[in-house]
DSSP file (Angstrom, degrees, kcal/mol; ACC not computed):
  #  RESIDUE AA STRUCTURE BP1 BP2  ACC     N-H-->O    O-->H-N    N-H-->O    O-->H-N    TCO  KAPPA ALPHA  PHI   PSI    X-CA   Y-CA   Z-CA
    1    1 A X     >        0   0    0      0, 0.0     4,-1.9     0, 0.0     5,-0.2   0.000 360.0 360.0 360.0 -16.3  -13.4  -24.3   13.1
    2    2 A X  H  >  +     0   0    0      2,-0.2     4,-1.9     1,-0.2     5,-0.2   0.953 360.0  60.1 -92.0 -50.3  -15.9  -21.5   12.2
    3    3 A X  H  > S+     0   0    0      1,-0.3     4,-5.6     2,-0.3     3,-0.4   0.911 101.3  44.1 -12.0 -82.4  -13.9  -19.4   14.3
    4    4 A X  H  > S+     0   0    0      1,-0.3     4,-0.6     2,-0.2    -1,-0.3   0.917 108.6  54.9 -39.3 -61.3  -11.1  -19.4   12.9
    5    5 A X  H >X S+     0   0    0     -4,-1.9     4,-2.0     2,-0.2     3,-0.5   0.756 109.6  49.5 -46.6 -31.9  -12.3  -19.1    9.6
    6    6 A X  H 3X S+     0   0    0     -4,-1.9     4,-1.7    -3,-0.4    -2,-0.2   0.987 112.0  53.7 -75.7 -58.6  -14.2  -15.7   10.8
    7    7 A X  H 3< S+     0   0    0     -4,-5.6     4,-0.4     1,-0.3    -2,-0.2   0.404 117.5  34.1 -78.7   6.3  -10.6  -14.7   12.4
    8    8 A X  H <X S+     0   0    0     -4,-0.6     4,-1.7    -3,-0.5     5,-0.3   0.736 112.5  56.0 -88.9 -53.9   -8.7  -15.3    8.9
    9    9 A X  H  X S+     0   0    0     -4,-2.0     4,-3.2     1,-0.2    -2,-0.2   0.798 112.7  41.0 -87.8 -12.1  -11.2  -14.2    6.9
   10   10 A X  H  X S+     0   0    0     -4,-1.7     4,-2.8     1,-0.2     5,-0.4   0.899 115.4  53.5 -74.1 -41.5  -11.3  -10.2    9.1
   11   11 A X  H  > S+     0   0    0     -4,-0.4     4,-2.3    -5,-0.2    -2,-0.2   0.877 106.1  51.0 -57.5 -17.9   -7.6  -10.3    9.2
   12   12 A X  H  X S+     0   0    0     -4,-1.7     4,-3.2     2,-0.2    -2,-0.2   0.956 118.2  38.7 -64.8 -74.4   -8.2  -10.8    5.2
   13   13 A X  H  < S+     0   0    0     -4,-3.2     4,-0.5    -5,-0.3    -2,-0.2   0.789 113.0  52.8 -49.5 -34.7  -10.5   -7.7    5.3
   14   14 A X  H  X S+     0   0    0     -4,-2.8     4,-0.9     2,-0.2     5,-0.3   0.795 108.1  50.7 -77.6 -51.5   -8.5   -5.8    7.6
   15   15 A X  H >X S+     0   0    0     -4,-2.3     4,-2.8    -5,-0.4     3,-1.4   0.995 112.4  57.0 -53.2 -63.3   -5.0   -6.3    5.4
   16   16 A X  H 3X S+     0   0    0     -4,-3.2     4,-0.7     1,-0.2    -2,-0.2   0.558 108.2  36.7 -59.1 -15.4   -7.2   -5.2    2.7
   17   17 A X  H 3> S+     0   0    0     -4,-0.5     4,-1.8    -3,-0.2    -1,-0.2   0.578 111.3  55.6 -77.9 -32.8   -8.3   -2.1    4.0
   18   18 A X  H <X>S+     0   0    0     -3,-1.4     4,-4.0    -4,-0.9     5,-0.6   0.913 112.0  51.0 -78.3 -37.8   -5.1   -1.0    5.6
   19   19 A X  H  X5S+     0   0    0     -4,-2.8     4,-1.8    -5,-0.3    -1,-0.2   0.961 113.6  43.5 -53.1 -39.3   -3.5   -1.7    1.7
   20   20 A X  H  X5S+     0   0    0     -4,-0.7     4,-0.6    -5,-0.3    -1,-0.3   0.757 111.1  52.6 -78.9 -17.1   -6.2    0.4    0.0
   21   21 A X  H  <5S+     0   0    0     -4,-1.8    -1,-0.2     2,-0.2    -2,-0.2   0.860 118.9  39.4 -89.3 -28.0   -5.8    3.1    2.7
   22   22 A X  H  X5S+     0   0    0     -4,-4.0     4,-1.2     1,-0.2     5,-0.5   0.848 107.8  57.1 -68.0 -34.3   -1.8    3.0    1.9
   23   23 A X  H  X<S+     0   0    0     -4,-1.8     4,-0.7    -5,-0.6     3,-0.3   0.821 107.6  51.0 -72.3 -32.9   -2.1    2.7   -1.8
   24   24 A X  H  < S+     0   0    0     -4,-0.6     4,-0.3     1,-0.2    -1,-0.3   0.498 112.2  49.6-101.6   2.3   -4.4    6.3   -1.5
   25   25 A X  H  4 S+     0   0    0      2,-0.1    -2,-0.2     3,-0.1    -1,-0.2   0.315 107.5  49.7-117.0  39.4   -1.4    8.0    0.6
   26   26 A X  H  X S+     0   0    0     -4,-1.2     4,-5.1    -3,-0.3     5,-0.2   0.332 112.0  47.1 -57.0 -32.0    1.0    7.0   -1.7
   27   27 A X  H  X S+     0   0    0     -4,-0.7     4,-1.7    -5,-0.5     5,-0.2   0.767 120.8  42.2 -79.4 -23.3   -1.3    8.6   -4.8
   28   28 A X  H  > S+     0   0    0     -4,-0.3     4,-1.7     2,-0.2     5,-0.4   0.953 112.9  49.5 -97.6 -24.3   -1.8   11.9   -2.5
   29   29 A X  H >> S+     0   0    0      1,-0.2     4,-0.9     2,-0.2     3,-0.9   0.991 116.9  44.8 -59.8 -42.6    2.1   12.0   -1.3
   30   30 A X  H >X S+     0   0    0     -4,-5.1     3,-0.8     1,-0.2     4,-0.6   0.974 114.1  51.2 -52.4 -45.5    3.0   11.6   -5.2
   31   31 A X  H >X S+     0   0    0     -4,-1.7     4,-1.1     1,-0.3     3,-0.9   0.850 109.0  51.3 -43.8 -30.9    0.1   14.4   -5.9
   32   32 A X  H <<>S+     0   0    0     -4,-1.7     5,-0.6    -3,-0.9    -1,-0.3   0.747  94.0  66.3 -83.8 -13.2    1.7   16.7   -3.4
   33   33 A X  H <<5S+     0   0    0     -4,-0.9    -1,-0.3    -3,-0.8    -2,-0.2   0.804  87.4  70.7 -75.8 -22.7    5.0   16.4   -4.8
   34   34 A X  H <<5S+     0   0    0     -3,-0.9    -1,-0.2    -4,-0.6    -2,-0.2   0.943 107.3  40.6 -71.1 -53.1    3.6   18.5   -8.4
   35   35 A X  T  <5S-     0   0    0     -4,-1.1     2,-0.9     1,-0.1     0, 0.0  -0.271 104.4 -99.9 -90.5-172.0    3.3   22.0   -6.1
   36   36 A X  T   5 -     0   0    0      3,-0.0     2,-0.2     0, 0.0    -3,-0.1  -0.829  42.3-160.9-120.6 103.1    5.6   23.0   -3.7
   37   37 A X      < -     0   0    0     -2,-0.9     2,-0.3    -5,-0.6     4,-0.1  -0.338  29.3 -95.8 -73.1 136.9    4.5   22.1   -0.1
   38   38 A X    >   -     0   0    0     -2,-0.2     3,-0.6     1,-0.1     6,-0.1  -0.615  18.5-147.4 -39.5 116.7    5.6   23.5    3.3
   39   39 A X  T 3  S+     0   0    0     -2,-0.3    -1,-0.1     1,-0.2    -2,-0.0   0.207  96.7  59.0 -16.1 -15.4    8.1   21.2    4.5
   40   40 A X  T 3  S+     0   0    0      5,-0.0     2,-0.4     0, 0.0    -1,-0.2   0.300  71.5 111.7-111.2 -24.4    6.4   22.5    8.1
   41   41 A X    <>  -     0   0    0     -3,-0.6     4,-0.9     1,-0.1     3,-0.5  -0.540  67.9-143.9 -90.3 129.9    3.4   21.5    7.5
   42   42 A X  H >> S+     0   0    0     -2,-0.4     4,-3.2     1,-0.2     3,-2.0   0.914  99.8  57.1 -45.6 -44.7    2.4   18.4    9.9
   43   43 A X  H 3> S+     0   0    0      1,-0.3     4,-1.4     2,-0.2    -1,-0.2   0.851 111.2  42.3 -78.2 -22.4    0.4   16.8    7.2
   44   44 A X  H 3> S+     0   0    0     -3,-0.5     4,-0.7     2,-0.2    -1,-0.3   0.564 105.5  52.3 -73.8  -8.7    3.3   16.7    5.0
   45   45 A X  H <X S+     0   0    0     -3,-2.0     4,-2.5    -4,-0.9    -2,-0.2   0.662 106.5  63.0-107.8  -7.2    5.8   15.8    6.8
   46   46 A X  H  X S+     0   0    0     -4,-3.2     4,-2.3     2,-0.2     5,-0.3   0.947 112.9  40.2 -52.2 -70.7    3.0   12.4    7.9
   47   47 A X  H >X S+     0   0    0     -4,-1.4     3,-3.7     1,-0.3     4,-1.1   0.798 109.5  55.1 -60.7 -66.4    3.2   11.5    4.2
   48   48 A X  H >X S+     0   0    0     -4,-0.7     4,-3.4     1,-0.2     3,-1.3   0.750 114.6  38.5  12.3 -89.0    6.5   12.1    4.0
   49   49 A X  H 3< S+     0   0    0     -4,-2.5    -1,-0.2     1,-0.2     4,-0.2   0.811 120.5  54.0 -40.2 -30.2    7.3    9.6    7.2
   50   50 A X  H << S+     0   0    0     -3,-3.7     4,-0.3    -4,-2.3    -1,-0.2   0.824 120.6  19.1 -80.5 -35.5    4.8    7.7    5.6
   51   51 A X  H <X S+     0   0    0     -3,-1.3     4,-2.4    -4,-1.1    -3,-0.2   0.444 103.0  80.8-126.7 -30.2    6.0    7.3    1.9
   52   52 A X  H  X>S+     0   0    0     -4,-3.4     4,-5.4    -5,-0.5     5,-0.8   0.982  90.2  47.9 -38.7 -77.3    9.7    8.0    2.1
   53   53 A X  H >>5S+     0   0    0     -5,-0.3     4,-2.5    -4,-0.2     3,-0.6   0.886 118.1  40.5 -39.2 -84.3   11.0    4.8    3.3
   54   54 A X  H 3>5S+     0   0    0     -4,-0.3     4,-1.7     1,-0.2     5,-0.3   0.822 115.8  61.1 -34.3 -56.2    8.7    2.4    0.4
   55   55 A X  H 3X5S+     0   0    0     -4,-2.4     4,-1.1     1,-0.2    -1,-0.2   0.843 109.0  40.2 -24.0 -69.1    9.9    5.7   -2.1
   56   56 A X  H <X5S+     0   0    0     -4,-5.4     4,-3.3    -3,-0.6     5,-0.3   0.837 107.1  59.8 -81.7 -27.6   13.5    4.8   -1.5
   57   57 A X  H  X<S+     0   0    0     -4,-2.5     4,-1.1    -5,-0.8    -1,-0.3   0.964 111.2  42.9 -41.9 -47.0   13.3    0.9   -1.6
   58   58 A X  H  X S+     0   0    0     -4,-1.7     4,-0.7     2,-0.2    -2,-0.2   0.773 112.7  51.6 -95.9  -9.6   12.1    0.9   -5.0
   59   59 A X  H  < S+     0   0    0     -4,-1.1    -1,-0.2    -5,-0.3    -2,-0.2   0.829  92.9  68.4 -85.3 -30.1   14.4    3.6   -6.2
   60   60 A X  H  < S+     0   0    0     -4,-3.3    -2,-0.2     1,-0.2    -1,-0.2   0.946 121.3  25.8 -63.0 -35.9   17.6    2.1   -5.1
   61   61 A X  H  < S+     0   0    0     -4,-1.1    -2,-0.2    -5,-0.3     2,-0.2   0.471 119.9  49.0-108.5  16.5   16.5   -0.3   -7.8
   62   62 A X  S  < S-     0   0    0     -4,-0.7     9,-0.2    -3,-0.2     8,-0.2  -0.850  78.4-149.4-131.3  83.2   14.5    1.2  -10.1
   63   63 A X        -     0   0    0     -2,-0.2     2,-0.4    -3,-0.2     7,-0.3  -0.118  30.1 -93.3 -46.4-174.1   16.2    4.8  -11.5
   64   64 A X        -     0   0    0      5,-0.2     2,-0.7     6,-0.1     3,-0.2  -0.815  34.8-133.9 -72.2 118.7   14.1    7.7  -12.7
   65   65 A X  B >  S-A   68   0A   0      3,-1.9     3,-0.5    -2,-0.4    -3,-0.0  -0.766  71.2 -34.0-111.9 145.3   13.5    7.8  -16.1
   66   66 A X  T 3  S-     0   0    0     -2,-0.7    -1,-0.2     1,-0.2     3,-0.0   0.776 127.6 -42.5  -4.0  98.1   14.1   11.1  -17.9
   67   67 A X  T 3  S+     0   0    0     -3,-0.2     2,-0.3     1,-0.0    -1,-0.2   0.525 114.4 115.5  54.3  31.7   12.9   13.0  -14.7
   68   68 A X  B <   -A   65   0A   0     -3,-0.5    -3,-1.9     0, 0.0     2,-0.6  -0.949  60.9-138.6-134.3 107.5   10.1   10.8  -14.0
   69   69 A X        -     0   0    0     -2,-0.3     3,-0.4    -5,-0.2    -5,-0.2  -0.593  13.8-173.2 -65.1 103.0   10.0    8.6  -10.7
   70   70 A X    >>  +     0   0    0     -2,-0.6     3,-4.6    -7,-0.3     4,-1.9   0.807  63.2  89.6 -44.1 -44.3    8.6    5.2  -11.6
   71   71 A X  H 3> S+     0   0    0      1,-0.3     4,-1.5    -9,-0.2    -1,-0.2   0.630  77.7  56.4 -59.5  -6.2    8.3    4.0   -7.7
   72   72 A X  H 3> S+     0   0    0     -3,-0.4     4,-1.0     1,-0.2    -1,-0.3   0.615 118.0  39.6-108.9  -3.4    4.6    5.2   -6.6
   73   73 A X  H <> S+     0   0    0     -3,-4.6     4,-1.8     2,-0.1     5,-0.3   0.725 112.9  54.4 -93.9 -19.6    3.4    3.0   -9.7
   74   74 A X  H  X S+     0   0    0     -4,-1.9     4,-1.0     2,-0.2    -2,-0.2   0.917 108.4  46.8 -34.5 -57.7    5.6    0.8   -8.9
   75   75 A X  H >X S+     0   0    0     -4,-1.5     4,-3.6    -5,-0.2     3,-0.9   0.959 112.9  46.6 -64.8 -56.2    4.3    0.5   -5.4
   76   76 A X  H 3X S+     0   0    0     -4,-1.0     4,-0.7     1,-0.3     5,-0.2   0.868 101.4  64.2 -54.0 -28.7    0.8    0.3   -6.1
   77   77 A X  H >X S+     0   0    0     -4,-1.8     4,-2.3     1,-0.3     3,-0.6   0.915 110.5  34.9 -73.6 -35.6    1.3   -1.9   -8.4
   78   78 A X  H <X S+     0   0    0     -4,-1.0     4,-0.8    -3,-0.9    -1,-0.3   0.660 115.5  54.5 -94.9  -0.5    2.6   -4.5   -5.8
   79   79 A X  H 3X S+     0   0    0     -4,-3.6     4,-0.7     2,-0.1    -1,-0.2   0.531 106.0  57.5 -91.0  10.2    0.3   -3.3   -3.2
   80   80 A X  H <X S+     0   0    0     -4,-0.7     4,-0.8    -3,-0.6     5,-0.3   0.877 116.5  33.3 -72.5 -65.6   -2.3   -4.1   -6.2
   81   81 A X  H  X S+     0   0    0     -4,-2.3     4,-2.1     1,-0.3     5,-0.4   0.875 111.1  56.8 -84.8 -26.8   -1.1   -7.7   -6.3
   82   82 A X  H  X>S+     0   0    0     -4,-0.8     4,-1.6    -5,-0.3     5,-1.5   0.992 112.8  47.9 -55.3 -45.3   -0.4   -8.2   -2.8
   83   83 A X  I  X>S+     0   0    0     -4,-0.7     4,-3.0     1,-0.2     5,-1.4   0.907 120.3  40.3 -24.0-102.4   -4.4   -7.0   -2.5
   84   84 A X  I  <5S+     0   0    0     -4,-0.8    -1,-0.2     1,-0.2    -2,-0.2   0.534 121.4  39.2 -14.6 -53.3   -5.3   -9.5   -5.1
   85   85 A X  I  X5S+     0   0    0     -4,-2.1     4,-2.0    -5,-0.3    -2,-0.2   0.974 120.7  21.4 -77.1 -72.3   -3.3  -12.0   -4.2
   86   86 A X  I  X5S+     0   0    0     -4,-1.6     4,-0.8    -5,-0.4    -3,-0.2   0.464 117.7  59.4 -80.0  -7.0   -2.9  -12.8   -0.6
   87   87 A X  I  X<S+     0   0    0     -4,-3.0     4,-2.4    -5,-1.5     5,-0.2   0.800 112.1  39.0 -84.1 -37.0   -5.8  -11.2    0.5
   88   88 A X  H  ><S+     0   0    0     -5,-1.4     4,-2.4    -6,-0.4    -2,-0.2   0.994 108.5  55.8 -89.2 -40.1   -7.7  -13.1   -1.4
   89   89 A X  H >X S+     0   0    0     -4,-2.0     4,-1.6     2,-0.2     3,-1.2   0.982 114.8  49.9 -29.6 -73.5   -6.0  -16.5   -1.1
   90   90 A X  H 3X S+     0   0    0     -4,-0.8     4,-2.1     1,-0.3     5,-0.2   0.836 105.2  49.9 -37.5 -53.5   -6.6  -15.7    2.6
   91   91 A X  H 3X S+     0   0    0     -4,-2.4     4,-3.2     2,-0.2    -1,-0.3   0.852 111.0  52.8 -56.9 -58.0  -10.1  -14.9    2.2
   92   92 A X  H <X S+     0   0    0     -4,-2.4     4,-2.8    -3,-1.2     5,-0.3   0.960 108.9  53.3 -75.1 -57.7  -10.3  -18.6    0.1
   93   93 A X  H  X S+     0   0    0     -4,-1.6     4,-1.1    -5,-0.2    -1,-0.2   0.746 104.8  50.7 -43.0 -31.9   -8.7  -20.3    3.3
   94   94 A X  H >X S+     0   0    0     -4,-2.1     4,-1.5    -5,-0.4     3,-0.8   0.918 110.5  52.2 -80.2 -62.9  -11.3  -18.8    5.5
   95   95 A X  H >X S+     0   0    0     -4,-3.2     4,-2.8     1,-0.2     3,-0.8   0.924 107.8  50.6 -12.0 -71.4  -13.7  -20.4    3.0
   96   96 A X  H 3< S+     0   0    0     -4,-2.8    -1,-0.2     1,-0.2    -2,-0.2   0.847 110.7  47.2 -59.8 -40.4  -12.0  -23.7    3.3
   97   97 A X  H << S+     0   0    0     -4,-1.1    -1,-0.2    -3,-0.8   -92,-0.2   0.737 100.2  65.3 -85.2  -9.7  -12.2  -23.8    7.1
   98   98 A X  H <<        0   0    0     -4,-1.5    -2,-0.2    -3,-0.8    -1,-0.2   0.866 360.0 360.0 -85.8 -22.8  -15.8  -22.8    7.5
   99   99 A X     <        0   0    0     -4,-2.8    -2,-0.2   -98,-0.1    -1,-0.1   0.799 360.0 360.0-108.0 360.0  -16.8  -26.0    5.7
């Protein structure tokens, strides 16, 4: 059983990492968005690829309010509570199977 529990509780860690690592290229694609980037440049068109797709989910249901794009707090904020929440619930299940 201690297995297992080890292998939930790295997938635990591993979700959590990969969230925090999205959650800071959502904050630098919004950052990049103030100046006016090359459109050419590879590391802009990554975040782009990267940030588009989540961007437009939450705007088909969430508008802009007077000029201001809500979705990248939007997003963090539910990659906040996914964090919070199921990572740690996982994390509490690995618990529960090592003893």
């Amino acid at each position: 059983m201690i297995v297992i529990a080890t292998f939930v509780s790295a997938v635990a860690d591993i979700l959590g990492m990969v969230i925090y690592a999205y959650i800071w290229i959502v904050i630098i694609a919004s950052l990049i968005t103030w100046v006016r980037p090359d459109p050419y440049n590879p590391i802009v068109q990554m975040l782009d690829r990267l940030t588009r797709p989540a961007f437009e989910f939450v705007q088909r249901y969430v508008p802009t309010v007077g000029g201001l794009d809500l979705s990248p707090i939007i997003i963090i904020l539910g990659l906040q509570f996914v964090n919070l929440f199921f990572v740690n619930l996982l994390k509490q299940i690995a618990i529960s199977l090592a003893t």
